[in-house]
C-alpha positions as CSV (number, residue, x, y, z in Angstrom):
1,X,3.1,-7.4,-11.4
2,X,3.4,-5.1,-8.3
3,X,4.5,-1.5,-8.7
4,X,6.4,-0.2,-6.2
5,X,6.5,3.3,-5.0
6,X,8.9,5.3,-3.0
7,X,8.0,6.5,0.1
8,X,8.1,10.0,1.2
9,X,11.9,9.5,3.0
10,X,13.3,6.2,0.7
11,X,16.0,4.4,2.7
12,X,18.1,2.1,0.1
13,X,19.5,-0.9,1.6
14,X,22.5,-3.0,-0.1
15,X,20.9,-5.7,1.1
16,X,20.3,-8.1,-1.6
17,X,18.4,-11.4,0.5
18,X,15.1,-12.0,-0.6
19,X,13.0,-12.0,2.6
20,X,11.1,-15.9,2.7
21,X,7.5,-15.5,2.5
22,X,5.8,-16.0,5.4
23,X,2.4,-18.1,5.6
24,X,0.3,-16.1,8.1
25,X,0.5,-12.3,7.2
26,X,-2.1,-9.9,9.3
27,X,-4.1,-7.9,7.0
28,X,-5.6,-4.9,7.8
29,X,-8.0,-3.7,4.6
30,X,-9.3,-0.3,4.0
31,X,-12.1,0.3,1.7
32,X,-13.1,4.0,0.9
33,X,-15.2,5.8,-2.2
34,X,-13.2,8.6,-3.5
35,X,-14.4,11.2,-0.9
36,X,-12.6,8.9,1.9
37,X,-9.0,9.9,0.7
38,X,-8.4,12.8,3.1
39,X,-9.3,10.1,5.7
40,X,-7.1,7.3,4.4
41,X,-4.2,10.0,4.2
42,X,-4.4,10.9,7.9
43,X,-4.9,7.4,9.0
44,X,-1.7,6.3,6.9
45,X,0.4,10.3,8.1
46,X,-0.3,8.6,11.8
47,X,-0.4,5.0,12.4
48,X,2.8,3.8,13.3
49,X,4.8,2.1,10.6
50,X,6.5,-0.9,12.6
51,X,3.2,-2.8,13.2
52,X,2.9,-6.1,11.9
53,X,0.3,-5.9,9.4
54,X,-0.1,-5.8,6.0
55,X,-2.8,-2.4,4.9
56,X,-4.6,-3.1,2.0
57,X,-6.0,-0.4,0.5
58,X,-9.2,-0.7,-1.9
59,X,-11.1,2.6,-3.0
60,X,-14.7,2.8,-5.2
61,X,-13.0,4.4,-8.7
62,X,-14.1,4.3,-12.1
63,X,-12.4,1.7,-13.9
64,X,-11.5,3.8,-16.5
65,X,-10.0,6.2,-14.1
66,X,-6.0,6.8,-13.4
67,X,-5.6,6.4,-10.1
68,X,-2.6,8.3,-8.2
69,X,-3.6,7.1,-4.5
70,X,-0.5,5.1,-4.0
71,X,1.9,8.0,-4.9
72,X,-0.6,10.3,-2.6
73,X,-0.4,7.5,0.3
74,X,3.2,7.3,-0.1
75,X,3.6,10.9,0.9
76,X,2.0,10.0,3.8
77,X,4.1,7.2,5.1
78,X,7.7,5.7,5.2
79,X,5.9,2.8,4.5
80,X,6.8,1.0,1.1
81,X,3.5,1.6,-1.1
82,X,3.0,-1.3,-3.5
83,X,0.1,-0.7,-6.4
84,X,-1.5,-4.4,-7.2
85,X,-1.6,-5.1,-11.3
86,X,-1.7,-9.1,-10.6
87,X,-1.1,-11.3,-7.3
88,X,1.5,-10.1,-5.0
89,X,3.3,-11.7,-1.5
90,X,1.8,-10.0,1.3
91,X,4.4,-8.1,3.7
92,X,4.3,-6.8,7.2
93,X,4.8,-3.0,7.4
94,X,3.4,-2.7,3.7
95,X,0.3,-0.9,2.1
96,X,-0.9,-3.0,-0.8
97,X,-3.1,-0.6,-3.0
98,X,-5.6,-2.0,-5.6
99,X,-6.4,-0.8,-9.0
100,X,-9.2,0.4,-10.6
101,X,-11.5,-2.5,-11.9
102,X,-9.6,-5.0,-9.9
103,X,-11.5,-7.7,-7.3
């Protein structure tokens, strides 16, 4: 499953519609070794967040390693941050970051 974390200003909606999944997402993937997270956090602090792209985020850690980088990006960004643990739906105006150990 997906974990979802809160961006820096959360915005609740009462909305309770489950968006239909669109079939052709633009994705716009990021790949970094652990010295690239200063860089990832000023791309993510500037790029506008109403584009219509999915970010993907993949960084070189240690599988054993705990990774905070969605909370971190999240402080970043209005964006909705989403750690991937399994498959998820890819979303337009979302950063999808992978864990440790995953391909």
């Amino acid at each position: 499953m997906a974990k979802k974390i809160a961006p820096k200003t959360a915005k609740k909606t009462a909305s309770k519609k489950t968006p239909k999944p669109l079939t052709k997402v633009a994705i716009v993937a990021l790949g970094a070794s652990a010295g690239g997270l200063s860089a990832l956090q000023t791309f993510f602090g500037h790029v506008r967040t109403d584009l219509d792209v999915a970010f993907v985020v993949v960084m070189h850690l240690a599988p054993d390693h705990t990774s905070a980088l969605g909370e971190i990006l999240a402080s970043e960004t209005e964006m909705p941050v989403v750690t991937v643990r399994k498959k998820a739906m890819l979303k337009p105006g979302h950063i999808y970051v992978i864990q440790p150990a995953r391909t």
